[in-house]
Each structure stands twice: as structure tokens, then as C-alpha cells.
Backbone bond lengths (Angstrom), bond angles and torsions (degrees), N, CA, C in turn:
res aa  C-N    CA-C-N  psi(-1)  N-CA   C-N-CA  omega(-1)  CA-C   N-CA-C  phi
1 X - - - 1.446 - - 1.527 108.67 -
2 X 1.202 124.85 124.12 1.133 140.77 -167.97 1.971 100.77 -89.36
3 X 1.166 116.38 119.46 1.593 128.35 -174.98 1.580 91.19 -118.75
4 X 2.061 111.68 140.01 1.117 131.35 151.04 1.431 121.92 -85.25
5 X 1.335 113.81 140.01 1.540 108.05 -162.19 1.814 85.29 -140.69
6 X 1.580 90.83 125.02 1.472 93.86 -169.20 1.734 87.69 -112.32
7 X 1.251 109.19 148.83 2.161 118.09 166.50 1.328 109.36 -111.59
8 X 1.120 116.49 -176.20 1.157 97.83 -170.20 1.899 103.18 -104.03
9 X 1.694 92.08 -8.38 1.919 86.29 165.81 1.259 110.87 -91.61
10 X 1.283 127.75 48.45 1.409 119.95 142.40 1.560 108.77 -143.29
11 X 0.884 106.61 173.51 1.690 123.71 -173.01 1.990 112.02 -130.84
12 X 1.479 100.56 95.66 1.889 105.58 -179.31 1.406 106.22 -80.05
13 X 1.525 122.24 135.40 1.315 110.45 153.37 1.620 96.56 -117.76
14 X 1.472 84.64 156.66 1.996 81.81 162.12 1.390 119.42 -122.21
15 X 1.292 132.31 117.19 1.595 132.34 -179.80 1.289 101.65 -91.49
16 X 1.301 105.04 173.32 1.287 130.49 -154.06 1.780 94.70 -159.45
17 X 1.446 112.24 119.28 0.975 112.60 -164.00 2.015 108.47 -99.83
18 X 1.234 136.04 -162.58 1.216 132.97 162.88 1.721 110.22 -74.06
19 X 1.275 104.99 -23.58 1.519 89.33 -176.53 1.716 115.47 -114.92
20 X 1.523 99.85 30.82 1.867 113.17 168.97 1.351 103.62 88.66
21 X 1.161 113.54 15.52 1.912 105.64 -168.59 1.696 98.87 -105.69
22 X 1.688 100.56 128.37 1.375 97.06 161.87 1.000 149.73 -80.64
23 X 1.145 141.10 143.23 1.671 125.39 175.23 1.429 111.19 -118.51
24 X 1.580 114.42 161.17 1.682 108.07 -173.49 2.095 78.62 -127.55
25 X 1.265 100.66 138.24 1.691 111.20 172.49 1.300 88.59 -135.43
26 X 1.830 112.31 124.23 1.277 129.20 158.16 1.173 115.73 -117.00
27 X 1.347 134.57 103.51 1.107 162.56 -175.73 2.051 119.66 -69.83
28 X 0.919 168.22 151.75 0.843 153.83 -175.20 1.398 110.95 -122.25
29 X 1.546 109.61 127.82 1.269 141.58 -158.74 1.575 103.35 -69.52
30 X 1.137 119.82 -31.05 1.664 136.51 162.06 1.355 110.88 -54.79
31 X 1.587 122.47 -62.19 1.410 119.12 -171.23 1.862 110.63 -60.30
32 X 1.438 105.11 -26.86 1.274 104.69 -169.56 1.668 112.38 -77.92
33 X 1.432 95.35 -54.48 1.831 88.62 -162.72 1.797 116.14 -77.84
34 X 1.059 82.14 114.68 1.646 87.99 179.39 2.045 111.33 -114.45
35 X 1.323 110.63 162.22 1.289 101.71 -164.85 1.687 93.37 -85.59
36 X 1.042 135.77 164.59 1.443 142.45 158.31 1.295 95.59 -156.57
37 X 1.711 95.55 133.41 1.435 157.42 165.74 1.661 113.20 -66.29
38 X 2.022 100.92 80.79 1.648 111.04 177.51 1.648 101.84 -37.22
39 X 1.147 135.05 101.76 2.004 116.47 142.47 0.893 123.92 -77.19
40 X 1.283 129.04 14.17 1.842 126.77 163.35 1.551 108.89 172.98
41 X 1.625 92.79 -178.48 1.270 82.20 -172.55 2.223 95.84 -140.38
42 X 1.552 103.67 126.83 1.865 83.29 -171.20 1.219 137.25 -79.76
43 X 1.323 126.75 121.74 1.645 117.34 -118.85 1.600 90.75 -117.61
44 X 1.758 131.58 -2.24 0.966 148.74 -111.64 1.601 138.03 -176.59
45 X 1.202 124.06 92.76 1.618 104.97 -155.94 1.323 97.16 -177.35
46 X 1.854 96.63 123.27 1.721 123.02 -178.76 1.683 85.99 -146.21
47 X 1.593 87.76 100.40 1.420 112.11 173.11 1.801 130.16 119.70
48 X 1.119 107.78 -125.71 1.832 91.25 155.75 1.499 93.22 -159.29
49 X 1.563 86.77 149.60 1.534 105.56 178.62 1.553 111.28 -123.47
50 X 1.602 112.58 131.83 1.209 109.31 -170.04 2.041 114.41 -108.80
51 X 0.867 119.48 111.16 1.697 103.80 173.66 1.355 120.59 -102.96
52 X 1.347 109.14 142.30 1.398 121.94 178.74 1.867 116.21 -92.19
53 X 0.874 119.14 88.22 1.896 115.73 178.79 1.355 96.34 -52.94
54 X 1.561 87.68 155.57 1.952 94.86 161.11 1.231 116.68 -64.02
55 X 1.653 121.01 -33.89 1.576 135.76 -157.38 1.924 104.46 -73.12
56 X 1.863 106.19 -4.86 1.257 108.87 -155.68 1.388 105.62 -125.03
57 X 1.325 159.88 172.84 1.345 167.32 148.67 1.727 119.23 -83.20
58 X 1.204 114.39 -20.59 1.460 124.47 -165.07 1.827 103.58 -128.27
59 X 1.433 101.35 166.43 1.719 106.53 168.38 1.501 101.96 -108.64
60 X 1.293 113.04 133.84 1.618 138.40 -171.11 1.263 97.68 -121.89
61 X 1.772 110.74 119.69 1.691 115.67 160.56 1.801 123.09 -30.77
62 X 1.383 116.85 133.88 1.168 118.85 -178.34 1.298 98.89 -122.61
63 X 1.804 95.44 157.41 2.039 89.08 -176.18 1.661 103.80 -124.22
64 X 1.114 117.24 168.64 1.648 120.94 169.79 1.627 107.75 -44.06
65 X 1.192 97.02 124.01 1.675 92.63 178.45 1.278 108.08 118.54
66 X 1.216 139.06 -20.12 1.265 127.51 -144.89 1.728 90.80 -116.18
67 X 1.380 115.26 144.81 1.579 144.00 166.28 1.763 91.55 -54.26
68 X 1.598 93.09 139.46 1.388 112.36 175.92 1.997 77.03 -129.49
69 X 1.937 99.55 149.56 1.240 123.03 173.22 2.305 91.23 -109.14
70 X 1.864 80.84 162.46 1.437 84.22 157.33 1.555 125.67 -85.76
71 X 1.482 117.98 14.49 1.307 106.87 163.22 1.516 125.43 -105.31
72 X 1.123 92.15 1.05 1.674 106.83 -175.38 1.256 126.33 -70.62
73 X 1.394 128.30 106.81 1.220 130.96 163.44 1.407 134.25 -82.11
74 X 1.543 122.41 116.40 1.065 144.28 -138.22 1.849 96.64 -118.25
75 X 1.747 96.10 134.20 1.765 100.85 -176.78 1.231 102.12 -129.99
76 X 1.318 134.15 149.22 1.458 152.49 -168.39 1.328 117.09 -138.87
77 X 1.365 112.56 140.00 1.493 113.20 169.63 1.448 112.34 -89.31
78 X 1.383 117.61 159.12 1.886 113.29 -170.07 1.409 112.56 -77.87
79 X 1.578 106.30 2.62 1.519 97.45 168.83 1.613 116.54 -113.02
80 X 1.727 115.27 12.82 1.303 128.09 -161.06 1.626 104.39 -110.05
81 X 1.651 97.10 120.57 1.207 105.95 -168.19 1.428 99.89 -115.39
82 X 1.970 109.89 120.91 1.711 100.31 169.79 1.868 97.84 -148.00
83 X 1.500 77.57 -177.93 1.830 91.13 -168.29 1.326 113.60 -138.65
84 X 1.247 115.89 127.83 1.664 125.12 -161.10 1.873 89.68 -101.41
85 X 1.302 112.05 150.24 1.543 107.24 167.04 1.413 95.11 -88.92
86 X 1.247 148.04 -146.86 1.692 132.53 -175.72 2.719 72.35 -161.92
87 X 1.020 85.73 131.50 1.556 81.68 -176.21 1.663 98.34 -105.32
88 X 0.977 122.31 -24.40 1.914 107.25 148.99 1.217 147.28 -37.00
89 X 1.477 104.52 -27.24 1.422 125.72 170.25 1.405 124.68 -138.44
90 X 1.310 113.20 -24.53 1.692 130.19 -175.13 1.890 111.11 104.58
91 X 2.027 105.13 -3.04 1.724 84.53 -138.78 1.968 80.31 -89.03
92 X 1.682 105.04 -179.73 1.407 115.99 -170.02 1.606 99.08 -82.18
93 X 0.863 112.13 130.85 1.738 114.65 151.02 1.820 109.11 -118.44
94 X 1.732 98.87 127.21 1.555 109.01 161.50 1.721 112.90 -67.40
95 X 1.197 114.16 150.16 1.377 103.65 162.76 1.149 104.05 -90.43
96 X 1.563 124.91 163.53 1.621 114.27 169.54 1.355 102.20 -103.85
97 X 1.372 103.15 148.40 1.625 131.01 -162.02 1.859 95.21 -74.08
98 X 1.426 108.11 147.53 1.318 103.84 171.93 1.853 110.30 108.12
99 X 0.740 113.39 -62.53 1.618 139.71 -157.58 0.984 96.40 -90.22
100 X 1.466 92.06 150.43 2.008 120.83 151.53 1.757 110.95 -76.34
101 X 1.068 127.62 99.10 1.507 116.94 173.56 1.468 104.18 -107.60
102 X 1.319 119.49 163.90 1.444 145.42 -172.85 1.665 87.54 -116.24
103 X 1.637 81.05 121.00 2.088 97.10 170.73 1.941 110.69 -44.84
104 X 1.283 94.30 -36.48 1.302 82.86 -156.86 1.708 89.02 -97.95
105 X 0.659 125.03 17.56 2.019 103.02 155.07 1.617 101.89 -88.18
106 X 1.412 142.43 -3.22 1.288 148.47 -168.16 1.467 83.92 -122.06
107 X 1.066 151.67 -83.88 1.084 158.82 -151.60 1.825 130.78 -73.72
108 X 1.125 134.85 5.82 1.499 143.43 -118.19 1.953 96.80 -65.08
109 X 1.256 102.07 138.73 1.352 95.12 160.02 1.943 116.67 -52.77
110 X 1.780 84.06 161.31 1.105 110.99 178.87 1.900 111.14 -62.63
111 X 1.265 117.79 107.09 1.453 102.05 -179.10 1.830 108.11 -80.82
112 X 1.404 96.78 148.62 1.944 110.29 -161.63 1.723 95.27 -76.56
113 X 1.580 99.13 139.79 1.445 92.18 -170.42 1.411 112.23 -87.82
114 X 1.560 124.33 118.81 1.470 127.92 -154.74 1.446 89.27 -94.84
115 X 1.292 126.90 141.03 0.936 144.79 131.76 1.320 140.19 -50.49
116 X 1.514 142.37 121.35 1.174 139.00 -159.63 1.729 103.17 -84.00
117 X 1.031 133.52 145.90 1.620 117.97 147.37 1.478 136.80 -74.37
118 X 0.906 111.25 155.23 1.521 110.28 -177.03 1.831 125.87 -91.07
């Protein structure tokens, strides 16, 4: 008897194709998790706002509340008005209505505080 043994560094899906045939895709749990760096959080929203993750191909509705990354690209309608808090600094950034914007042209990371030498 043949047993599937899933770990937790890998990831199984099973498809199912149009003509009944299965497939097993194990993906590796390494390639996927990567750390990302919250730049805000959307605190704000008259209309709908859509973001695209890196981890994703498409833009998926986002709601008040939800963590924005610095890779996230963010889409607006020209009548959709919202507001990211920016968590690098605390200060507000609008998104502008219309556009595809990137969190972090509104948002910029925190720059590391360099020290001079003496």
C-alpha cells in the first residue's frame, strides 16, 4: 500500500485534470516563504482598492485593516479615495486615484541610521 507523507517543507497539491487524471505538484516550502517588510497598513477606503502581491499574478480586493508589503502593487479607481498609514514613520500617504502605484513610492523604507566615523 502506497502512503503520502506530506512535511511541512513541502507543499502537495493534487489536480484533477478535464479528462479524470490526477496529478500530485510538490512545490518547495523554501522557494515560497520569504520575509516581507509591512510598509503600511490601509487605514482608509471610499471605493475599492485592489493589490497585487508578488506571491500572486492578479489584483485581489483589499479591505481597511489589512498590511501592505513593499512589493505590493496597489490599483485604484479615479473615483477611489484611500489612505495607507506608512509604518516607517507613522506619516499618512493618499494613494492617487486612477493608477497602478507601488506602496513604496508613498511609503519609503526606513533608511538605517549610519553612523559617521570619527
Amino acid at each position: 500500500m502506497n502512503c503520502l507523507k506530506i512535511t511541512l517543507t513541502s507543499l502537495t497539491f493534487i489536480l484533477l485534470n478535464f479528462m479524470g487524471e490526477i496529478y500530485l505538484v510538490t512545490r518547495s516550502a523554501q522557494a515560497q516563504s520569504t520575509t516581507r517588510e509591512v510598509a503600511g497598513t490601509l487605514v482608509d477606503v471610499k471605493g475599492l482598492v485592489r493589490v497585487k502581491r508578488s506571491s500572486i499574478n492578479r489584483y485581489i480586493p483589499v479591505a481597511v485593516g489589512s498590511q501592505l508589503y513593499y512589493e505590493d502593487l496597489l490599483l485604484t479607481s479615479r473615483s477611489t479615495r484611500a489612505v495607507v498609514r506608512c509604518s516607517s514613520d507613522g506619516q499618512i500617504w493618499r494613494i492617487p486615484p486612477g493608477v497602478v502605484s507601488g506602496i513604496a513610492n508613498g511609503c519609503p523604507r526606513k533608511k538605517p541610521n549610519m553612523l559617521s566615523p570619527r
